[in-house]
N, C-alpha and C positions, 0 to 999 in steps of 0.2 A: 687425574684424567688429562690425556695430552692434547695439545691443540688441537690435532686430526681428530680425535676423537668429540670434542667438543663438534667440530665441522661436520661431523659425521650423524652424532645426534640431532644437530640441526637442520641436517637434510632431510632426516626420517620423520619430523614433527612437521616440517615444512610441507614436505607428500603427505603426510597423515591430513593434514588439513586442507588439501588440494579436493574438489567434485571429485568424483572417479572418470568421470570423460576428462577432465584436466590432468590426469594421471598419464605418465609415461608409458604406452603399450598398451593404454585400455582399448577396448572394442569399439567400433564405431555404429552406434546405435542410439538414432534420435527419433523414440516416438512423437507424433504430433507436439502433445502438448510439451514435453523436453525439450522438443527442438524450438517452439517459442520463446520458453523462458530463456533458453541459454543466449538468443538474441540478447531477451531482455538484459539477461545478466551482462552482455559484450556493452550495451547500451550504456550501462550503469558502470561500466569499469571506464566507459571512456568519458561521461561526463561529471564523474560522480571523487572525481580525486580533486578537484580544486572544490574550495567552497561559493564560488562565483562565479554564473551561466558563462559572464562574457568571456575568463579567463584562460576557456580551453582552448585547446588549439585547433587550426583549422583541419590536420590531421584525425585526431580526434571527433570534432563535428560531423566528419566528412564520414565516419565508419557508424558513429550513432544513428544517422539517418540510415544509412543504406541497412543497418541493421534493425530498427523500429520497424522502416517500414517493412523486411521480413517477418519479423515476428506478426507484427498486424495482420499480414497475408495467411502466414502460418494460423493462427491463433481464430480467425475469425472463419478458415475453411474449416477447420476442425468441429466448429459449432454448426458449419453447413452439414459437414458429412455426420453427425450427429445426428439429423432431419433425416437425412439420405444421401445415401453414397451418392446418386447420378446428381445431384448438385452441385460436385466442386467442377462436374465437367463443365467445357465455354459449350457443347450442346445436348441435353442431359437427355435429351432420343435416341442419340447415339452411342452411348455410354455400354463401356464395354468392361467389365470387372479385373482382366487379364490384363488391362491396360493401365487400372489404378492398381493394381500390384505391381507391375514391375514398373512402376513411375513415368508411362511415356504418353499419359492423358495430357490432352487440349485441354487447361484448365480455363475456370471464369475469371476473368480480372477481376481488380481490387473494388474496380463499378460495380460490375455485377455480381459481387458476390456480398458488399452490403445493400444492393437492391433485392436481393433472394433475401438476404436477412430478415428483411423487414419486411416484405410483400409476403413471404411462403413460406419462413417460423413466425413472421410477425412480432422481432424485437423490436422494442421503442428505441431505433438509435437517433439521438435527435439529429436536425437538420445541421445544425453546426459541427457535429463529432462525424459528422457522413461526408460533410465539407472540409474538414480535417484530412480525415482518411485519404479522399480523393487527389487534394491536391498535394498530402506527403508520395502518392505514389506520383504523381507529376513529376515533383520535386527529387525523388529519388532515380527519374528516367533521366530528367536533365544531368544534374551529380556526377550519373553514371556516362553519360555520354560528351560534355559539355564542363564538369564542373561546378555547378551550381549548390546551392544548398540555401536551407530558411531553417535557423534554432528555435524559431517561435512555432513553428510546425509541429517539430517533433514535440516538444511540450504539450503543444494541446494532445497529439495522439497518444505522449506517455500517459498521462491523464486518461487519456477515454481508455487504454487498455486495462490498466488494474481495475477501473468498475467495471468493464467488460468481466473479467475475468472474479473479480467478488457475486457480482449479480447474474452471474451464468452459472456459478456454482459450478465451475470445471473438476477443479482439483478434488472435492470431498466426493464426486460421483468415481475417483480413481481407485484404485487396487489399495488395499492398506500397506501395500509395501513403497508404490506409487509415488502413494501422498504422502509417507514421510518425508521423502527424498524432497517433494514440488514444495512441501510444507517448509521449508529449510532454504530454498531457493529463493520463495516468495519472502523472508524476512531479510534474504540480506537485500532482495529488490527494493523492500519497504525504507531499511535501513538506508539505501543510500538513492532514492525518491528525496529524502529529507536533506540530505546533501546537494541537493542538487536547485543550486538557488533561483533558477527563472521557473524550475517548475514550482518548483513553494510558494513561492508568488503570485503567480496564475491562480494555482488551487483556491488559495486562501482570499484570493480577491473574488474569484467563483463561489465560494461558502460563505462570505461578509454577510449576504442576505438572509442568508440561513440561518448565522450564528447570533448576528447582533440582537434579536430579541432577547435572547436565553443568555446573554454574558455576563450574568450574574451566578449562572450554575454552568458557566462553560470555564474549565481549569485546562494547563499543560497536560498533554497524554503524556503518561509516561515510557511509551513505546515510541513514537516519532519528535516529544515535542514541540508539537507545535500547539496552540490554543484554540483547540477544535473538540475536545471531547467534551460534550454536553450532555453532563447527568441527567438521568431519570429520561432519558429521551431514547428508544430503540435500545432497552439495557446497557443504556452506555455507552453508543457506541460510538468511538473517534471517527468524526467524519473526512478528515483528511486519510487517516491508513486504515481505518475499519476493524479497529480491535476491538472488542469490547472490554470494559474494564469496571468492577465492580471494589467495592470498599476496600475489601480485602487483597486486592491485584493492586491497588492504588498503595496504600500502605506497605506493602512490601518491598515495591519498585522507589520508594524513596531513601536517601540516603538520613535524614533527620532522623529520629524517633516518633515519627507519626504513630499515631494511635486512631482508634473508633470505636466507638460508640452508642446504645440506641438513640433512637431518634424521639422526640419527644410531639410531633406529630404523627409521623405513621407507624410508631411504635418496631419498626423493623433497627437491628442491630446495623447500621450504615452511614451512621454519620460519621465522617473523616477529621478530624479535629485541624484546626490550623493553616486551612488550605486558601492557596491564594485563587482568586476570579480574574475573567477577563474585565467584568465591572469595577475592580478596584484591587490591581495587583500589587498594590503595596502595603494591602488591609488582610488578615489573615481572617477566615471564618470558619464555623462549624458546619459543613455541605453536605447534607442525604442525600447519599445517590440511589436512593429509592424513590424519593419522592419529589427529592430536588428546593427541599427549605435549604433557609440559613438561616445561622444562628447565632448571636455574638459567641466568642469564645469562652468558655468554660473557667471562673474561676476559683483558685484556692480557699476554703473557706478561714478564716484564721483563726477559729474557736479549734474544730476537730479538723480541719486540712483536709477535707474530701474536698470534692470537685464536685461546683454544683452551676445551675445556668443562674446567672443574678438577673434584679430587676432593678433599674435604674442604677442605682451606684451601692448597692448592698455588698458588706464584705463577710458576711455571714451567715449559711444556710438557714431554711427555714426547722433545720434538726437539732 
């Protein structure tokens, strides 16, 4: 194979791996919800290549904001017009259907459109993620007009969007052709949420109260990473990216030879052999993520060499 052709196949794996809107001559067409994520995604392309908040550049910073805060706009009108169309109007008496098709509606701002949220679908968005929102679209008027810009801003709103979007359950109400597509976008956003070191931080300092009781059954997700996913709680589910992760997802996703086992409490086949805790991550234990025991590790018996749980310092089963 000649040089060219080497260059040649590597153009064609290189598009084969491109979105199809990042494709050369695709169609321009961004439903609602596509057109939020792909902020999100512009978001995460620009903060999400160094591993260090401060390290981006101020080019960079400058595009993540002005694009959060679309997506935000995007993302949360989407849930209005979900209620009803005449809400994303700024006066919804006047709301004219011919006007939201061809895009030339007065819409509600970025106020009034999480005051509709919470006053007229009635989501619990709390008072600090409303005080977020508010002041990234400030933040985003000045930027744009002025220069200005706050990295701790967009953090908290990256934040409030993926639960937004987990606990509004957008994506799984979409087309099965849809959510493949959203399903694949929202991993590489998860993906590189995890990369992106001021928001890890934030999170994680946000969930300390949640987690530290349970840091005895809370291990590394094996999807983000980070020391948030706390067995036997909500089927497992990682509280920083919201996967859930069961024995058998856990053991596969490791590079070791992990293994599991049943449990000798709740009798369900789920215990994880060897796993480290946020309680003592340099201790390996036996962890049900059924029920959420622990268990010393398992060992060799030296008579017949099965695997058995000892009691005190026994080297030899009870068989």
């Amino acid at each position: 194979m000649t040089v060219q052709d080497r260059a040649a196949n590597g153009r064609e794996e290189s598009h084969a791996r491109l979105r199809l809107v990042e494709q050369r001559g695709s169609e321009v067409n961004f439903p609602p919800i596509d057109n939020g994520l792909d902020y999100l995604l512009s978001v995460i392309a620009s903060l999400a290549d160094d591993e260090e908040w401060g390290r981006v550049s101020a080019r960079d910073l400058k595009y993540a904001v002005l694009h959060l805060q679309a997506a935000a706009e995007v993302l949360l009108k989407y849930r209005l017009h979900q209620e009803h169309w005449t809400l994303v109007f700024a006066e919804p008496g006047k709301a004219k259907k011919e006007e939201l098709a061809d895009g030339s509606l007065a819409s509600c701002t970025p106020a009034q459109t999480v005051d509709r949220l919470r006053r007229i679908v009635g989501l619990p968005i709390a008072d600090k993620d409303a005080a977020a929102l508010n002041k990234l679209a400030k933040t985003r008027n000045a930027l744009q007009h002025y220069g200005l810009t706050d990295s701790a801003r967009a953090v908290e709103v990256l934040d409030f969007l993926v639960r937004f979007l987990d606990e509004q359950q957008l994506l799984p109400a979409l087309p099965d052709e849809d959510r493949q597509r959203t399903t694949q976008d929202m991993r590489t956003i998860r993906r590189g949420l995890s990369r992106i070191q001021g928001f890890v931080t934030r999170r994680m300092q946000r969930l300390r109260a949640e987690l530290e009781p349970r840091q005895n059954r809370t291990v590394a997700c094996p999807h983000c990473n980070q020391w948030a996913l706390a067995v036997a709680d909500d089927n497992s589910k990682c509280r920083f990216c919201t996967v859930r992760t069961d024995a058998l997802d856990y053991v596969l996703h490791q590079d070791s030879n992990a293994s599991y086992r049943r449990c000798l409490s709740c009798d369900n086949h789920a215990v994880v052999c060897g796993v480290l805790t946020a309680a003592a991550p340099d201790v390996p234990v036996d962890l049900c993520f059924s029920c959420g025991k622990t268990f010393p590790p398992l060992k060799a018996c030296l008579r017949c060499h099965r695997r058995f749980q000892p009691h005190d310092f026994e080297t030899v089963c009870a068989d």
